[in-house]
N, C-alpha and C positions, 0 to 999 in steps of 0.2 A: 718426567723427573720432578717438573712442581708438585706433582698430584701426591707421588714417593713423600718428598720432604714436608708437606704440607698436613702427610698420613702420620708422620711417626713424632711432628710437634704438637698435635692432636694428642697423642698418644703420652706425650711426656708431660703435658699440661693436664692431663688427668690423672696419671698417676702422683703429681706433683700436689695437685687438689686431695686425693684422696690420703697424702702421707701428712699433711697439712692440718687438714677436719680429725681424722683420728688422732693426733696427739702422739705419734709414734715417739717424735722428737721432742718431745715435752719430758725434761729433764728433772721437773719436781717427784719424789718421792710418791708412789700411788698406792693406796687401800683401799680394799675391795668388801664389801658386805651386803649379802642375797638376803631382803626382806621377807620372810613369808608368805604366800597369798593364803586366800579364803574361800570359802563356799563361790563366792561373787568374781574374785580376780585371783589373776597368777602372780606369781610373787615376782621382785623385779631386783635387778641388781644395783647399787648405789657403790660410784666410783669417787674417790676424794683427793683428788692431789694437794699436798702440801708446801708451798712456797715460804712459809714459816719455818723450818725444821723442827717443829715442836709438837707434830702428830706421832704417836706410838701405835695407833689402832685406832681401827672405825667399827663399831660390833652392835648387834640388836641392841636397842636403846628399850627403856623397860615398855611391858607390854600397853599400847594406848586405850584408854579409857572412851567413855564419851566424853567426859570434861577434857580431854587433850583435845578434840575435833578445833581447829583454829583458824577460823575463817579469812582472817587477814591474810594478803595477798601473800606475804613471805612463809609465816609461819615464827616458830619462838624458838627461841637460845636458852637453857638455861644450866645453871651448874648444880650438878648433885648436891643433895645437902650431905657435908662435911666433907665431901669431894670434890676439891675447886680445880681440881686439876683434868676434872670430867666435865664436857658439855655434852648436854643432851637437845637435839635438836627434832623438832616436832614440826614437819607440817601437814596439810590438807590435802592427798594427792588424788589421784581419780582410777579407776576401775579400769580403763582402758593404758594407763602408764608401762612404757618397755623397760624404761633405766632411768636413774638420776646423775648427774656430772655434778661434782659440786668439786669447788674450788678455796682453799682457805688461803689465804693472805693477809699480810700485816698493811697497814694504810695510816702511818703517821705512829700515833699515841694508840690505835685501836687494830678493828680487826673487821674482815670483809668476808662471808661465807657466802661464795656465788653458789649460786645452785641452777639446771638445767635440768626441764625433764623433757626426756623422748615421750612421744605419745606415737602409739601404733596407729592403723586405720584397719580398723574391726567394724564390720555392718552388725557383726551382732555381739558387742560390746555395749553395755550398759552403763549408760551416765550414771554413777555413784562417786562421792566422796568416800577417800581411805584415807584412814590415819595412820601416816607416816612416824616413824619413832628411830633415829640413832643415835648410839653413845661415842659420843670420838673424845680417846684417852691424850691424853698430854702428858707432855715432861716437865710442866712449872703449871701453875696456878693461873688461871686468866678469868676473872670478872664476866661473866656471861653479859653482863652492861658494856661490855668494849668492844660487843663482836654484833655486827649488824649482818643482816640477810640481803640479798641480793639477788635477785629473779633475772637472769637472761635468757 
């Protein structure tokens, strides 16, 4: 009978893990937008929940350049010119990437855009830099200066 009860709290401490890690119960607002791949990589999906209520959409962000490649660990923020109520966010991601989690939040006076990537385990996946490019639309105006990056 230990063995019984000991099988089926196994059993609910995993499913309880696995309702937990995916976000099932995450009440924030979520937008979904599938990047591209290339010759080199498959394209990857980018998830964005919002705890601000002030996202409208997440959509391809304009196509990246070599001068967009942004080495810094986060990557940049910036707001369309004459559209402040558009951020475009850019970063550096790699050839082997599955999905990005990114999370926006208010944090005082500012603003906090966690971001999360999955990375697969491919033996024959190619260490390369991709440049990452999204447009996430807004309902008001926000200073691309107020909204910091954030790697977990």
């Amino acid at each position: 009978m230990r063995h019984l009860i000991a099988g089926v709290l196994l059993v609910l401490m995993i499913v309880v893990g696995f309702v937990a890690i995916s976000g099932v119960l995450d009440s924030r607002p979520r937008f979904t937008v599938r990047l591209p791949g290339g010759q080199s990589h498959s394209s990857i999906g980018v998830e964005l929940r919002d705890a601000t209520g002030l996202v409208t959409a997440v959509e391809l962000g304009p196509p990246p350049g070599p001068e967009d490649f942004d080495f810094r660990a986060g990557g940049t923020v910036e707001n369309v010119p004459g559209q402040a109520s558009v951020l475009v966010v850019r970063w550096l991601g790699g050839a082997c990437d599955d999905r990005v989690d990114m999370a926006f939040e208010r944090v005082e006076a500012a603003y906090v855009l966690a971001m999360h990537t999955d990375t697969g385990f491919d033996l024959g996946c190619i260490a390369m830099g991709v440049a990452r490019t999204v447009a996430i639309d807004l309902s008001t105006a926000i200073d691309a200066r107020d909204v910091t990056i954030a790697r977990r």
